[in-house]
C-alpha positions in Angstrom: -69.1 -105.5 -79.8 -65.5 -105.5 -77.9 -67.2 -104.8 -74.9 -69.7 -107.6 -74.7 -67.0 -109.9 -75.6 -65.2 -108.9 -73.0 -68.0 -109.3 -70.5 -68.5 -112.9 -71.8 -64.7 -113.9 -71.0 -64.2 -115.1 -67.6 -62.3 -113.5 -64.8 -59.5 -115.1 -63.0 -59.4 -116.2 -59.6 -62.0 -113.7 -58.2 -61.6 -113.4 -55.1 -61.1 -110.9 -52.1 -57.5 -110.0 -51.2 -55.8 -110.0 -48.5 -55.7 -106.5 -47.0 -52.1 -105.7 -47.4 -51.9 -106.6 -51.2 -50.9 -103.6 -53.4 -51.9 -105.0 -56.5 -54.9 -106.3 -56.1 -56.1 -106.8 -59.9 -55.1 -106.3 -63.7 -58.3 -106.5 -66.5 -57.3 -106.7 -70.1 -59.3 -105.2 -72.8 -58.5 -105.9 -76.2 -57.4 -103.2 -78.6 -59.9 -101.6 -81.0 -59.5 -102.2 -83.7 -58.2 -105.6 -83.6 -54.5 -105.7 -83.7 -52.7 -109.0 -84.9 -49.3 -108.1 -84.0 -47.3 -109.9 -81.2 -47.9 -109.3 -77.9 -51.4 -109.3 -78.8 -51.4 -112.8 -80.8 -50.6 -114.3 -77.4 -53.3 -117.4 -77.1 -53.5 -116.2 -73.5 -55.4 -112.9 -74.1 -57.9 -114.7 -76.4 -59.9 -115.7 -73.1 -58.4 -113.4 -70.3 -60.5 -110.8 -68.8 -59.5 -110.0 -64.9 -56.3 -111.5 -63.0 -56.7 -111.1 -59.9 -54.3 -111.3 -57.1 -55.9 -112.4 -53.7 -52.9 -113.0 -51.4 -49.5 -111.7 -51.0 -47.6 -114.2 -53.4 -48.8 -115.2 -56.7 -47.3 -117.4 -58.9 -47.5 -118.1 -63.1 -46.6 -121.5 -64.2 -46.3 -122.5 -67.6 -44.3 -124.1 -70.4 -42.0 -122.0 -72.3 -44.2 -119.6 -74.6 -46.9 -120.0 -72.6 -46.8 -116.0 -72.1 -46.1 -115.9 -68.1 -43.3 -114.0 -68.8 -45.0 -111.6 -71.7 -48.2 -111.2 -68.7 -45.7 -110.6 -66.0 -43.3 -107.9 -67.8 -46.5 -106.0 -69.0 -47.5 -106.0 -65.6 -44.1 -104.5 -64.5 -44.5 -101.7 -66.9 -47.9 -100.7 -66.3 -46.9 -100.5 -62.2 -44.3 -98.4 -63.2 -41.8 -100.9 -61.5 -37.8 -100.4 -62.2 -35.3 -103.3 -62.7 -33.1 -104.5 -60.5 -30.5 -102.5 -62.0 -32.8 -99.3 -61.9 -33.8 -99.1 -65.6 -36.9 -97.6 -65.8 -39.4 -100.6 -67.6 -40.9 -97.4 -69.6 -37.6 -97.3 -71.2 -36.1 -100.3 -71.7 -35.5 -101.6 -75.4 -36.5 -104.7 -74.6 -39.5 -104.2 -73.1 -41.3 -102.4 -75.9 -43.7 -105.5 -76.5 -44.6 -105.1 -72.8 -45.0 -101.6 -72.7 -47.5 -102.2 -75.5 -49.4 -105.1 -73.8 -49.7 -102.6 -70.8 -51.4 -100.1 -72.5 -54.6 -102.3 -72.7 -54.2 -103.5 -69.1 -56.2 -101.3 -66.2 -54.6 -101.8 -62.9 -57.1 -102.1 -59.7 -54.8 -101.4 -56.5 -55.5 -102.0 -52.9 -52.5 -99.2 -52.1 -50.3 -97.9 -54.9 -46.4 -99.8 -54.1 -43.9 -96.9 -53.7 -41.2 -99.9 -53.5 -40.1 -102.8 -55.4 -39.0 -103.9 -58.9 -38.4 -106.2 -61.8 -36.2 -109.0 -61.9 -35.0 -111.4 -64.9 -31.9 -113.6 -64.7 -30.4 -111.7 -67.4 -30.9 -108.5 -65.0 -29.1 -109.8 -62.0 -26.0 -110.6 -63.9 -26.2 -107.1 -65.2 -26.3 -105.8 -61.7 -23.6 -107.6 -60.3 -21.2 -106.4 -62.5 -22.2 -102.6 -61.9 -22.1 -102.9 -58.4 -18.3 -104.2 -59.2 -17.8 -101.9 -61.4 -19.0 -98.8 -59.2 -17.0 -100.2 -55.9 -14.0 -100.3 -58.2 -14.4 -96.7 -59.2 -14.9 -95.4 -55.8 -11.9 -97.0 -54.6 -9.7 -95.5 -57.7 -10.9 -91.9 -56.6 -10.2 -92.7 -53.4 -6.5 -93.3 -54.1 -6.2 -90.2 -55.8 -7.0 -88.5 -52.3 -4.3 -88.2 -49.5 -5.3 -90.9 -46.7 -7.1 -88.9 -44.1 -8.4 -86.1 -46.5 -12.1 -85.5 -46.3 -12.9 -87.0 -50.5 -10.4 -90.0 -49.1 -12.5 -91.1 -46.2 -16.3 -90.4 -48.3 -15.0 -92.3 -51.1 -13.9 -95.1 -49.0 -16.8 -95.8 -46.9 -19.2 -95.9 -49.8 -17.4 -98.3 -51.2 -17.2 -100.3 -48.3 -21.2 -99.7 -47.7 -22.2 -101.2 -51.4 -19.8 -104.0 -50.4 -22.0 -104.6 -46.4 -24.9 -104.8 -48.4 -24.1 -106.8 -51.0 -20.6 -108.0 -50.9 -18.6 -109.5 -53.9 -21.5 -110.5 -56.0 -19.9 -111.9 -58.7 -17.5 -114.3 -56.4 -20.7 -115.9 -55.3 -23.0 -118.4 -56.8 -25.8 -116.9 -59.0 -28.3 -118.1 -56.3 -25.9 -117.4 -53.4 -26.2 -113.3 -54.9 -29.4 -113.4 -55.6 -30.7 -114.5 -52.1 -28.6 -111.7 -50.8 -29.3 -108.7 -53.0 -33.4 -109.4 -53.0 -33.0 -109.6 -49.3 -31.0 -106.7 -49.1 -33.8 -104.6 -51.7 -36.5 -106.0 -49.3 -39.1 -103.6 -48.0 -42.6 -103.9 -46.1 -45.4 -102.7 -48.7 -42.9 -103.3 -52.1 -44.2 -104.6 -55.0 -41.8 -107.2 -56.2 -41.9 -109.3 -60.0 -39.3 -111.8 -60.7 -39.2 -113.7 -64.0 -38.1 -117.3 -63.1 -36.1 -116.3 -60.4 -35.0 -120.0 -59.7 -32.9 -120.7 -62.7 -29.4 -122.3 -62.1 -30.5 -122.0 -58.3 -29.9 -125.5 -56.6 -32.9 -127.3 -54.7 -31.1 -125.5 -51.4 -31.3 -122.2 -52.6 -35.2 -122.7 -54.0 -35.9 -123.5 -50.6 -34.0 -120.6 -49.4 -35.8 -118.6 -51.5 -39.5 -119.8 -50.3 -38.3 -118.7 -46.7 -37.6 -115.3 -48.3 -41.3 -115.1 -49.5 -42.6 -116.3 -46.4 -41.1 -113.0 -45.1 -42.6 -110.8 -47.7 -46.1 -111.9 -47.0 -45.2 -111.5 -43.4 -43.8 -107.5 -44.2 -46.9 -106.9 -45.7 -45.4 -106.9 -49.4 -46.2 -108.5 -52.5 -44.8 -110.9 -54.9 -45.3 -112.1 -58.7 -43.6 -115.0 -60.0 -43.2 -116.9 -62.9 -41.8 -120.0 -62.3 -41.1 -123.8 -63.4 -40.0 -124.4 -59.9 -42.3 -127.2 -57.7 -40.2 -126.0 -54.8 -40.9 -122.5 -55.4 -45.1 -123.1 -56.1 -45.3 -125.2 -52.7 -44.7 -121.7 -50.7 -47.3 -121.9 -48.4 -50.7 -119.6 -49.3 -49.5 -118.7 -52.4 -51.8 -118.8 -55.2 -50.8 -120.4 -58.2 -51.9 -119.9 -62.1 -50.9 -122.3 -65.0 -51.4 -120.9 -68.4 -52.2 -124.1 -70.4 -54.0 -124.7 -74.0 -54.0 -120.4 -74.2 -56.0 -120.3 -70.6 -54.8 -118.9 -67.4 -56.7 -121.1 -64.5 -55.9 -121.4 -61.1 -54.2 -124.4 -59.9 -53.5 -126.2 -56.4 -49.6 -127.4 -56.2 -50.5 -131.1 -56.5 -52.8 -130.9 -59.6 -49.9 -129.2 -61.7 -48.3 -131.3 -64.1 -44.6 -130.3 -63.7 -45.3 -131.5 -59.7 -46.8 -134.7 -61.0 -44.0 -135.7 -63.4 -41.6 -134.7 -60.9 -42.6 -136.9 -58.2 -43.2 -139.8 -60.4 -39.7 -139.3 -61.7 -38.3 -139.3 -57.6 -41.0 -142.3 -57.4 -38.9 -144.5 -60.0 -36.5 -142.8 -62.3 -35.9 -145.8 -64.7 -38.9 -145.8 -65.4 -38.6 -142.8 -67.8 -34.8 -143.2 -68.3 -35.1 -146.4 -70.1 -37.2 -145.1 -72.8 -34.3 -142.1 -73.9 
């Protein structure tokens, strides 16, 4: 039977949380009957009961297809997170595999997040340019106003608000904007997911970023992240997952193989270069 199947699969990193994590859990059940259609034909789901999430950072490291990013948007669906842009995940065409995957996750919260959202890389770009776009059209309408009429001087400091909080996006780096617009979104008690927030950030910016999650432990919020990054997973009392071989295990920073290739690669480079 499903359900003494799903008793005999092990949960994931059981242990308390910390008091000021939202999400403190998600538990999969499979789908009855059996259905063999993608997202459920991940090898990940095969042996995943519970997931749970014991301190205020988390993060999911795996190779490509591994299904951290499958896990984490059907995670960001069934909170009921929006994107960085402020699509709704419920709605987003690209995120009907996820909301079907949430369907057969049950969510175990320590305090429902009121704040937060969803970021991929392909989102961020996509915000940028609105937030371009919508300065631009506020300061059109504003020259169609006399200087010094009322619609003149509304117009004209919301544009100039959008651009305090997040200035010129697109006349920045990618990591240079991103740093600034998650700070900007920042707030104690949010919920925050980012899908491999470190790509096309420099080593600089990946440390950057770490400080930025030291501060939302510290404000009492929560982040999940799916990552490649050994900068990123060193953030201090973070807990870390690597899906591996269609298993999701917890990991400690020095045992994972991208940190172990890494540092024998810093340790002596020709080593692997004269085999290419």
């Amino acid at each position: 039977m499903a359900k003494s199947q799903s008793r005999s699969r092990p949960a994931v990193g059981r242990n308390p949380s910390s008091p000021g994590v939202a999400l403190r859990a998600v538990r999969y059940s499979a789908p009855e009957p059996p259905d063999e259609s993608y997202p459920f034909t991940l090898p990940i789901l095969a042996g995943l009961d519970e997931l749970s999430f014991p301190t205020p950072i988390t993060f999911l490291v795996g190779e490509n297809g591994s299904g951290k990013s499958s896990l984490l948007e059907a995670i960001a669906v069934g909170a009921d997170l929006q994107t960085l842009g402020g699509q709704d995940t419920g709605r987003d065409p690209t995120l009907a595999a996820a909301r079907r995957l949430a369907a057969a996750l049950r969510f175990t919260w320590g305090h429902r997040a009121r704040q937060g959202f969803f970021l991929r890389a392909e989102d961020f770009f996509g915000f940028a340019t609105r937030t371009d776009l919508l300065v631009a059209e506020m300061e059109t309408l504003a020259a169609d106003h006399p200087v010094g009429s009322y619609a003149h001087g509304v117009l004209k400091g919301q544009a100039a608000a959008v651009r305090r909080q997040y200035g010129e996006l697109h006349a920045r780096s990618h990591g240079e904007g991103f740093l600034d617009v998650f700070q900007a979104r920042l707030l104690p008690g949010g919920l925050y997911l980012l899908d491999e927030p470190d790509t096309a950030f420099s080593a600089l910016r990946q440390l950057a970023l770490v400080a930025v999650l030291r501060d939302i432990a510290a404000q009492g919020a929560q982040a999940i992240i799916a990552t490649h990054s050994p900068i990123l997973l060193a953030c201090p009392g973070a807990t870390i997952y690597h899906l591996d071989n269609g298993k999701v295990v917890p990991a400690r920073w020095e045992d994972l193989p991208g940190v172990q290739l890494t540092r024998d690669f810093l340790d002596d480079p020709e080593a692997f270069l004269r085999h290419l």
